[in-house]
N, C-alpha and C positions, 0 to 999 in steps of 0.2 A: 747227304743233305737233300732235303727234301723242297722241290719247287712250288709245290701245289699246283694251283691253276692258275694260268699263267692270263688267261683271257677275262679271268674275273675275279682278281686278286683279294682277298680279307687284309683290311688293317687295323692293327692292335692300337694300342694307347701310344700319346706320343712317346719319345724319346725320353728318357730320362737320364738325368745326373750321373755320369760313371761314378765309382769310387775310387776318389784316388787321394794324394796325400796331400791336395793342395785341394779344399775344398772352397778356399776362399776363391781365391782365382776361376774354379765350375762354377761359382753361383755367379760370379762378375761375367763371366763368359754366356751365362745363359738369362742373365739380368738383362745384358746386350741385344742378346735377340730376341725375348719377349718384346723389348723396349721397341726393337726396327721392327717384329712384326708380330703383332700381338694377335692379328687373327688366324683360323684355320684359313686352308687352299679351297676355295669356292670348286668343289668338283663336279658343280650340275656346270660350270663354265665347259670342262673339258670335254666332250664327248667320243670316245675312242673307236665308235661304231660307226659314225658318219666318215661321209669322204674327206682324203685330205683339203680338200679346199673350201671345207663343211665352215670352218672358221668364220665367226662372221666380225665386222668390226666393230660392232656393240661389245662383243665377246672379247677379241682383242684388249681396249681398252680398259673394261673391267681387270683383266688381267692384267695389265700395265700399273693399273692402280692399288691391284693388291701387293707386287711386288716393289712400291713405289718407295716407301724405309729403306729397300738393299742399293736402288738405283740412285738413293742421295746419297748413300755412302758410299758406292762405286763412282762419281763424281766429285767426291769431296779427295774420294784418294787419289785421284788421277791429278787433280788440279793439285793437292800436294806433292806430287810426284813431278809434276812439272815444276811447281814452284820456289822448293826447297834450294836444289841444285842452282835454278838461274839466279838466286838472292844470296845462294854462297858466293857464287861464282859474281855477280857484282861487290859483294865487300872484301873480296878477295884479290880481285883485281883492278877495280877502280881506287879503292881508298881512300875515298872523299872525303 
């Protein structure tokens, strides 16, 4: 397996659709993530040559906002992970 250059990598086309025997469920699964993030990764944001503390918070935020689709739905699952349990856990034990 071959690494190429590690310091100035080439990237091909995105990702595409495996083949598998559940083709509905791939397009549903990649419908999903077009849908949370329909753009490419802003790579003039990133720069790998400056120092780590090159960051700046214009930069930061831009990138906050590109990943902002993943961060509502890491939010959505947490509060149902909190939610579900304590609602069972009232009609289960209160019985009103």
């Amino acid at each position: 397996m071959e690494l190429g250059n590690i310091w100035k990598p080439t990237y091909g086309p995105g990702p595409e659709a495996p083949r598998s025997s559940t083709p509905g469920l791939v397009a549903m699964a990649h419908g999903f993530l077009r849908l949370v993030q329909p753009n490419a990764l802003p790579t003039e944001l990133i720069n790998f040559e400056q120092s780590q503390s090159g960051f700046s918070q214009d930069n930061i935020n831009k990138l906050l906002l590109y990943e902002l689709g993943f961060l509502v739905c890491v939010a959505i699952g947490v509060l149902l992970i909190i939610l579900v349990p304590l609602v069972g856990c009232c009609f289960c034990c209160c019985r009103c």
